[in-house]
C-alpha positions in Angstrom: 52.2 -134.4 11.3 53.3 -137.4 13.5 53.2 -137.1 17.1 53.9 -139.9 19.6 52.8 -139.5 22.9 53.8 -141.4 26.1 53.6 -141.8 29.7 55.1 -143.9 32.1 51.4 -144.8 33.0 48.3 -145.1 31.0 44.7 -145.6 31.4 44.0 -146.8 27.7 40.3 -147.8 28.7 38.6 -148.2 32.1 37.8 -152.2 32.7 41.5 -152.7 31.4 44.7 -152.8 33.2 46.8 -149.6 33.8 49.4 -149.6 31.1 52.8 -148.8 31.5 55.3 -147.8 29.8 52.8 -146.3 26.7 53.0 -144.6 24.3 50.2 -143.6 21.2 51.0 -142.4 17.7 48.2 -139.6 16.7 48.0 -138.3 13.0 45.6 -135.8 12.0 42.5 -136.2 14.6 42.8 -139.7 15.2 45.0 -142.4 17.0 46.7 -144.8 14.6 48.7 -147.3 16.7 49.6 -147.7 20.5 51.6 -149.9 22.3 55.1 -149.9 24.0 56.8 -147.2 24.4 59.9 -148.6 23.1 57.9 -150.1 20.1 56.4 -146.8 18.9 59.4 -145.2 19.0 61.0 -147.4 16.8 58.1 -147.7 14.2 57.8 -144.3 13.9 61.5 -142.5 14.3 60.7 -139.2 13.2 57.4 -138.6 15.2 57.4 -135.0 17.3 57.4 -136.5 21.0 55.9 -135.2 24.0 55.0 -137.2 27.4 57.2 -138.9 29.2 58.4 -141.0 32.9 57.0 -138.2 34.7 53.2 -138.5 33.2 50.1 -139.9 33.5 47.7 -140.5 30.4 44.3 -140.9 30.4 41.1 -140.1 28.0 40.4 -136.4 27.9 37.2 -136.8 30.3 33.5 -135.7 29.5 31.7 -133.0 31.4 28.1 -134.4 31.1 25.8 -132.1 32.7 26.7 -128.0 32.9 25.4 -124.4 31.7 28.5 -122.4 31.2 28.2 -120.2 33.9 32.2 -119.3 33.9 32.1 -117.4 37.0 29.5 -118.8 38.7 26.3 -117.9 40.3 27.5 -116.8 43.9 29.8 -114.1 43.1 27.3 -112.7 41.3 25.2 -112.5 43.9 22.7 -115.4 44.1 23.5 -117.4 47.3 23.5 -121.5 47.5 19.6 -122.5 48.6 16.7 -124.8 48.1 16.2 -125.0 43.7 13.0 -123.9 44.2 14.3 -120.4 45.8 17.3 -120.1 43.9 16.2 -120.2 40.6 14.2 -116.9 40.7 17.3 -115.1 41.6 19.2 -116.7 38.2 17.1 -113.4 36.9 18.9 -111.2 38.6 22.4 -111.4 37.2 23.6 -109.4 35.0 23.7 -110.6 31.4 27.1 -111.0 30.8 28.4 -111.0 26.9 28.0 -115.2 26.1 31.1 -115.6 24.2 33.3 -114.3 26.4 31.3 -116.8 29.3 32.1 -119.5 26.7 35.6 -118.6 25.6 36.2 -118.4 29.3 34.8 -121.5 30.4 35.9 -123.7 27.6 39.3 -122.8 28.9 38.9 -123.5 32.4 37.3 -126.9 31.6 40.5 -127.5 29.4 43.3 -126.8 31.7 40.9 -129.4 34.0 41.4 -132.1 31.5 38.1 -131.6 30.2 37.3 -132.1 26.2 33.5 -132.7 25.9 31.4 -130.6 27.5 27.4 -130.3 27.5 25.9 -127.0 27.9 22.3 -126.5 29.3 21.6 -122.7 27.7 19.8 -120.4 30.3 18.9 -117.6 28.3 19.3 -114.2 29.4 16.6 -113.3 26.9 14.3 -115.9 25.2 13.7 -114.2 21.7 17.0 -114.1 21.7 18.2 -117.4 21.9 19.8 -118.3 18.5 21.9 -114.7 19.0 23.2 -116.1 22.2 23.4 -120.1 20.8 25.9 -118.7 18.1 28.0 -116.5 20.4 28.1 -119.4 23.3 28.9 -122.1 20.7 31.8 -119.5 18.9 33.1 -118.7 22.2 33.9 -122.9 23.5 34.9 -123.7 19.8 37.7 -121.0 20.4 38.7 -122.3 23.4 39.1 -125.8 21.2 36.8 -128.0 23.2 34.0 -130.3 22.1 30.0 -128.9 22.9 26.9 -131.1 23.1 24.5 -127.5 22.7 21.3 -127.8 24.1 18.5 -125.1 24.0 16.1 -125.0 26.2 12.5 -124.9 26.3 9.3 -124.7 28.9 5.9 -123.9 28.7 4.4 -124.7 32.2 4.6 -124.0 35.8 7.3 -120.5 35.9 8.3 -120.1 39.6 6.0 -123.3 41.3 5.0 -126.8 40.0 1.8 -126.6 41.3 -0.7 -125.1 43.5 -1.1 -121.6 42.0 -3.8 -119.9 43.2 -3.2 -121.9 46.6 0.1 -119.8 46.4 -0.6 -116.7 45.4 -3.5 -116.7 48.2 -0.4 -116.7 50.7 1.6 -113.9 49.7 0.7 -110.3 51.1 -0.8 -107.7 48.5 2.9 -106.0 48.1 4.0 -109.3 46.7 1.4 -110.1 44.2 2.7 -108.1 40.9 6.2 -109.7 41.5 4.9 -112.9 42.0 2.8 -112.8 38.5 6.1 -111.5 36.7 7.9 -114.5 37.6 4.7 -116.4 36.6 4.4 -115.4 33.4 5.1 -118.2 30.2 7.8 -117.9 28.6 7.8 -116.0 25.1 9.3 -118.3 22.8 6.5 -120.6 21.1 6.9 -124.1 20.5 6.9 -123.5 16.9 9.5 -121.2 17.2 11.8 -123.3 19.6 12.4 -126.1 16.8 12.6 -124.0 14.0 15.8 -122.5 15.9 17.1 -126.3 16.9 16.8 -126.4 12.9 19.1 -123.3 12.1 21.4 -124.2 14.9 21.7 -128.2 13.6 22.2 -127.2 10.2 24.5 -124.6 10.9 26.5 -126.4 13.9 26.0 -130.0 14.1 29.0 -132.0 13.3 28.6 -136.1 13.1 31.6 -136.4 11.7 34.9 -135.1 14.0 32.2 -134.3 16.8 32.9 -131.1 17.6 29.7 -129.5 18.1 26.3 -131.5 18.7 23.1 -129.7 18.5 20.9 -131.5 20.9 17.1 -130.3 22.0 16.1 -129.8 26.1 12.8 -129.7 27.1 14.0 -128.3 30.3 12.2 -130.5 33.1 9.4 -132.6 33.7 7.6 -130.5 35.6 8.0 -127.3 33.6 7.5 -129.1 30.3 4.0 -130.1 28.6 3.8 -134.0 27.3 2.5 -132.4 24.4 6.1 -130.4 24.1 8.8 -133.3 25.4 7.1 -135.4 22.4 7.7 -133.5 20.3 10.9 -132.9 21.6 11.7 -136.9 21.0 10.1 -137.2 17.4 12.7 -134.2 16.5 15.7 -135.7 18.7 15.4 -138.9 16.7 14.6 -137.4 13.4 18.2 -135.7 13.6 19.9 -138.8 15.0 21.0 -136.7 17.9 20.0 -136.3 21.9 17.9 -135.2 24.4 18.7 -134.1 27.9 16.2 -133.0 30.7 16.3 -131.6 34.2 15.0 -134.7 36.1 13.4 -135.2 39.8 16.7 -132.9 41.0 14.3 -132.3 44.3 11.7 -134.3 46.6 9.6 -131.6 45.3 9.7 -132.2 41.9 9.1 -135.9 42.8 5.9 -134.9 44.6 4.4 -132.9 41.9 4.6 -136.1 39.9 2.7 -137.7 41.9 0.3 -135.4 43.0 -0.2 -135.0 38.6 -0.4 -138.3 37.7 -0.4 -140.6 40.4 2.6 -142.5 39.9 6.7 -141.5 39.2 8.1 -139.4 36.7 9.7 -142.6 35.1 6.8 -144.5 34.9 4.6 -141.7 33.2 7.7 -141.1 30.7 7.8 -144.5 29.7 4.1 -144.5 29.8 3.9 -141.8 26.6 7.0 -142.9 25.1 9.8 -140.7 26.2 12.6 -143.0 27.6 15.2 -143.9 25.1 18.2 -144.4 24.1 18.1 -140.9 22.8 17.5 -139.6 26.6 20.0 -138.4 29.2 18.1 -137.0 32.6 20.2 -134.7 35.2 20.7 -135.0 38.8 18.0 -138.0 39.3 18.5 -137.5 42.9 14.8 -138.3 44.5 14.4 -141.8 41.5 11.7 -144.6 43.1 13.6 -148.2 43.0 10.8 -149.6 40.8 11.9 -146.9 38.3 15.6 -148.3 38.3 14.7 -150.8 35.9 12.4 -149.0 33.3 15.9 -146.5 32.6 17.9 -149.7 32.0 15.1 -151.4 29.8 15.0 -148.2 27.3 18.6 -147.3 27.5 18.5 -144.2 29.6 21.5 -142.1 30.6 22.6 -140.0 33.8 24.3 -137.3 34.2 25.1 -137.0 38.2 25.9 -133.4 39.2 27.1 -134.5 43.2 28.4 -130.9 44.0 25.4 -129.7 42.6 23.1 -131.6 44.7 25.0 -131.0 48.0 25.0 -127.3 47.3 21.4 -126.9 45.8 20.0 -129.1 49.3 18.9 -131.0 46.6 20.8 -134.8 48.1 22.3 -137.5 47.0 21.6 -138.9 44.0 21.6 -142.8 44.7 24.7 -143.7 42.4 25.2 -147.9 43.7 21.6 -148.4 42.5 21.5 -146.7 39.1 25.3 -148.6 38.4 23.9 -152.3 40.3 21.1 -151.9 37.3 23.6 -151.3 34.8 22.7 -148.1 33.5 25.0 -145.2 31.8 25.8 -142.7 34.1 28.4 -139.4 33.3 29.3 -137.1 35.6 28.8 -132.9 35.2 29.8 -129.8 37.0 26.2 -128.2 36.6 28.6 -124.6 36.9 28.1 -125.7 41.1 31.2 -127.2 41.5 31.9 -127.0 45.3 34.8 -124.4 44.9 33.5 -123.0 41.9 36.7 -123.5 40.0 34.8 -126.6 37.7 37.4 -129.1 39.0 36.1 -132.1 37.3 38.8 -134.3 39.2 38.0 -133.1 42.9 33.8 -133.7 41.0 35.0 -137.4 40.3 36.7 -137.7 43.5 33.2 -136.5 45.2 31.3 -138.8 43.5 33.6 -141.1 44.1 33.2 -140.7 48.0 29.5 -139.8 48.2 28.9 -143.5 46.2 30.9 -145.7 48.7 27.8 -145.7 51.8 27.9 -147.0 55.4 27.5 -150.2 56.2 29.5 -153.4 55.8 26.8 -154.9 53.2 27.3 -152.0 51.2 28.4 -152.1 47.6 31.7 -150.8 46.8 32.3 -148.7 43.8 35.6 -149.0 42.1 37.8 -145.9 41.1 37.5 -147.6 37.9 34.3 -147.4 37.4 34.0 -143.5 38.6 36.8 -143.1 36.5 34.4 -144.7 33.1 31.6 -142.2 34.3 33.8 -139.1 33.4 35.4 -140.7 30.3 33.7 -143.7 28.1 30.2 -143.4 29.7 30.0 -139.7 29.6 30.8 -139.9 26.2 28.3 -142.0 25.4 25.2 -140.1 27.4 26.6 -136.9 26.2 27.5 -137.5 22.5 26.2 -141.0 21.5 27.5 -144.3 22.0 28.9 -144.7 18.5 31.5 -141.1 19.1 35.0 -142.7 19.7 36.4 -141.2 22.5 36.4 -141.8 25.9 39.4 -144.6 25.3 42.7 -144.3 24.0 42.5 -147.2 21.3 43.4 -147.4 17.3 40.8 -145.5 15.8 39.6 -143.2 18.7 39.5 -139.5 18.0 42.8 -138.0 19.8 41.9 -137.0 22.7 43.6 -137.3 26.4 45.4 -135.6 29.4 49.3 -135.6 30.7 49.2 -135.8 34.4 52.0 -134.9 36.4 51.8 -138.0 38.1 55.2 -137.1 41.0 52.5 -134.4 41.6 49.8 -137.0 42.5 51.9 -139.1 44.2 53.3 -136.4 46.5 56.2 -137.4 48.8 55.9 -141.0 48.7 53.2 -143.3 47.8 53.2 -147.3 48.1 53.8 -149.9 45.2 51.0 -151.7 46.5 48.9 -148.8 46.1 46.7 -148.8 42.9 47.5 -146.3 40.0 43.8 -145.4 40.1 43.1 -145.3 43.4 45.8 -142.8 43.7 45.0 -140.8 40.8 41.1 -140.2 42.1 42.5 -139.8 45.6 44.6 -137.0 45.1 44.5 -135.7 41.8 43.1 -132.1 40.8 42.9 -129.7 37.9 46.5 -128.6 39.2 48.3 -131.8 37.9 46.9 -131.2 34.6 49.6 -130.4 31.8 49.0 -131.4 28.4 45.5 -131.7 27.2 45.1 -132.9 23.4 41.5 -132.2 21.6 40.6 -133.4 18.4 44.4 -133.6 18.0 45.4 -130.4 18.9 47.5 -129.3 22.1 44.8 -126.9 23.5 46.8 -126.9 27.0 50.2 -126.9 27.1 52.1 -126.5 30.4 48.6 -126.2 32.4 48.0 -123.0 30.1 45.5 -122.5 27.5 47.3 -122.5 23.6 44.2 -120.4 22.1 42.7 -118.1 24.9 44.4 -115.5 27.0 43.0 -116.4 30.6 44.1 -112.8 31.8 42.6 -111.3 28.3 39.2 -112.7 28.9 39.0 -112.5 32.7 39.7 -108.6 31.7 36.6 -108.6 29.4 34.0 -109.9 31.6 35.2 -107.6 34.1 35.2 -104.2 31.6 31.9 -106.1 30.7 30.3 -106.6 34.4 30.9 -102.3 34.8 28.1 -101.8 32.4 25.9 -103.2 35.2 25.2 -100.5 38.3 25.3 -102.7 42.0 22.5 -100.9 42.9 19.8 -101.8 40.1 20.9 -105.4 40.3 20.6 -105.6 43.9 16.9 -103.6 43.1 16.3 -107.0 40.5 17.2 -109.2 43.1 15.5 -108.0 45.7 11.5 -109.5 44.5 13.0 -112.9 44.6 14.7 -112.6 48.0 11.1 -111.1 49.4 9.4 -114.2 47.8 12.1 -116.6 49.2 10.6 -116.9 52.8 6.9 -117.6 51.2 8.1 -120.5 48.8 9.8 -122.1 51.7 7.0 -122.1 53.9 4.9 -123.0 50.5 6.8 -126.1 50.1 7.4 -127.5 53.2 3.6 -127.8 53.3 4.2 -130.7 50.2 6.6 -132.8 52.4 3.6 -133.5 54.6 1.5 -134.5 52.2 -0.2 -137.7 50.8 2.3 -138.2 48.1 4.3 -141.8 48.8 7.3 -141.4 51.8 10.2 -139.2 50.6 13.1 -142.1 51.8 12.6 -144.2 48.7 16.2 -145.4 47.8 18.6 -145.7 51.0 20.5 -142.2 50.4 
């Protein structure tokens, strides 16, 4: 079937002037012409139409950085902190069924224009991992959107980078056996990690309409052997696919670096041979400037998780510097969005704002630019630089978003006034309308063509009663009693010898 799509303005491809007057034709998956409006409609008379003056369209965007947390980590009881004492109470939740997470959050990244998203598994249970992979990947593919699927593995440093006997030393007796449960290794061997990145790749991966990527995740620096990252890479580029890593998200993380090997993350990565073109690295909030260039030399991408980073006290990731050196940088929702409702607009528009600093020497980013982050560039650190999407172009896979642009504009906005400026100003997952995926209408009218929002939401909740208030606030409670000592634990590390924490102007 022919559809022809248009809108009386259209972002075709950030670094190119806002269209007007626009209109694609889409057959099958793909795009197969674009131009006028008038023109379209003229070549292709019979086409099914949808769009029109009152609409927007742009590239369905790219959620580079998340874990699929649908509801969120708050409501279920673990509070905003310091990463450090937050993660111990991710244990705590209750282990909600994964393809109803999935089904749910593929359609709440839809209806916010999203089409690509990449998922950072946390497993509720690491032996079994491939159980939950299949239902997570069922549940977004559902839903209709694209997945980059990474799972996850450690084998060092459970609860604290460093230090353990130093921190175990500090904790009263009543502490000790909760402390060594949350220091315990992981159970799932390295051996068994890749032969599950195997199943899930031969199963799952998809190089040719994109829909699913199976990508490998040695979670973090600090909590990942060389010995296991490496081997992470050899397999990454074996399977002409990705890697993406946790990556100096806190000062703390930064130190342990140094206090390991002397010298940055960046520099030791490069040193062994991990930085790539094959690499994307979250959050990268607490980067040295003389690591700026070493991620540009090998090709690196970021994935900047701002809401994240304001919410986890993690900072501000230093966004003019990582651009000014011309490396790839997507934006992701890390399942922290400020108002927990994964807005990727209002996430653009915060990044957006946190990037333009004080100071009348101070660079200024474009809306442009921001706007490339969450479509062409988070493509390409998210899928691979050779997926076509991300523009809006001959040959592109179809996928984009109808804004109800009157609803941007509001009661009166300027000619003078740039299209894009006024779209990342005030536009928010409420002004989406139409989102196409792969060539399919997956939203329609700002609702969801394949899930039943009410449906699901109905299922997590019949699926949340299995769990009594009172246990999980009993599983909780050893990470809440060890909160107080990690604090004090780590504040000892900002005094250290390690090089000054104000590295990059934040």
């Amino acid at each position: 079937m022919t559809t022809l799509i248009w809108a009386s303005f259209a972002l075709t491809e950030t670094g190119q002037p806002v269209q007007t007057d626009y209109a694609l034709c889409v057959e099958g998956n793909r795009i197969t012409a674009a131009g006028s409006y008038a023109d379209l409609r003229a070549r292709y008379p019979e086409a099914t139409q949808v769009g029109g003056h009152d609409f927007f369209m742009l590239p369905a965007m790219t959620n580079s950085h998340d874990h699929g947390r649908g509801l969120g980590t708050l409501p279920l009881g673990v509070p905003d902190d310091l990463l450090e004492i937050w993660l111990p109470g991710l244990y705590s939740q209750p282990g909600i069924d994964r393809y109803l997470l999935a089904r749910y959050e593929g359609q709440l990244l839809l209806r916010a224009g999203v089409g690509t998203t990449a998922h950072s598994h946390n497993p509720r249970d690491w032996l079994n991992m491939g159980v939950e992979a299949e239902a997570t990947i069922r549940g977004y593919r559902e839903a209709g959107i694209r997945v980059a699927f990474h799972p996850p593995i450690t084998d060092q440093n459970p609860l604290i980078y460093a230090e353990r006997e130093r921190f175990l030393a500090g904790l009263p007796s009543t502490l000790q056996e909760a402390a060594q449960r949350f220091l315990r290794p992981t159970p799932l061997t390295q051996q068994d990690y890749f032969t599950l990145c195997e199943q899930l790749f031969q199963q799952h991966h998809d190089a040719t309409d994109h829909t699913v990527h199976i990508q490998v995740s040695p979670a973090g620096g600090q909590w990942c052997s060389d010995e296991v990252t490496l081997a992470a890479v050899d397999w990454a580029k074996r399977h002409n696919t990705r890697i993406q890593m946790h990556m100096l998200e806190t000062g703390y993380q930064r130190i342990y670096a140094f206090k390991r090997w002397g010298k940055s993350f960046i520099a030791h990565l490069a040193e062994i041979g991990v930085l790539g073109p094959w690499l994307t690295l979250a959050h990268m909030v607490w980067i040295d400037a003389t690591d700026l260039p070493l991620l540009a030399e090998h090709g690196v991408g970021v994935a900047h998780n701002p809401s994240s980073n304001l919410r986890l006290r993690s900072g501000v990731a230093p966004l003019p510097a990582l651009l000014e050196h011309g490396i790839h940088v997507g934006v992701g929702l890390d399942g922290q969005a400020l108002d927990d409702d994964q807005d990727y607009l209002r996430e653009l528009r915060l990044a957006w704002t946190l990037a333009n600093r004080p100071g009348a020497d101070s660079p200024t980013i474009s809306a442009d630019l921001v706007l490339q982050m969450g479509t062409r560039d988070g493509c390409a650190i998210t899928l691979g630089s050779d997926v076509p999407l991300g523009r809006l172009t001959p040959g592109a896979l179809a996928d984009l978003v109808l804004l109800d642009w009157p609803g941007v504009q509001g009661v009166w906005s300027s000619p003078e006034t740039p299209p894009l400026d006024l779209l990342l100003r005030r536009a928010s997952r409420q002004q989406v309308k139409h989102v196409l995926v792969n060539g399919e209408w997956v939203v329609r009218d700002g609702q969801s063509t394949r899930i039943d929002e009410a449906e699901v939401m109905s299922a997590i909740r019949a699926d949340l009663k299995r769990y009594d208030p009172a246990l999980l606030a009993q599983s909780g409670a050893a990470a809440k009693a060890l909160g107080p000592y990690l604090r004090r634990f780590y504040a000892t590390w900002e005094t250290d010898t390690a090089p000054a924490r104000h590295f990059i102007a934040a």
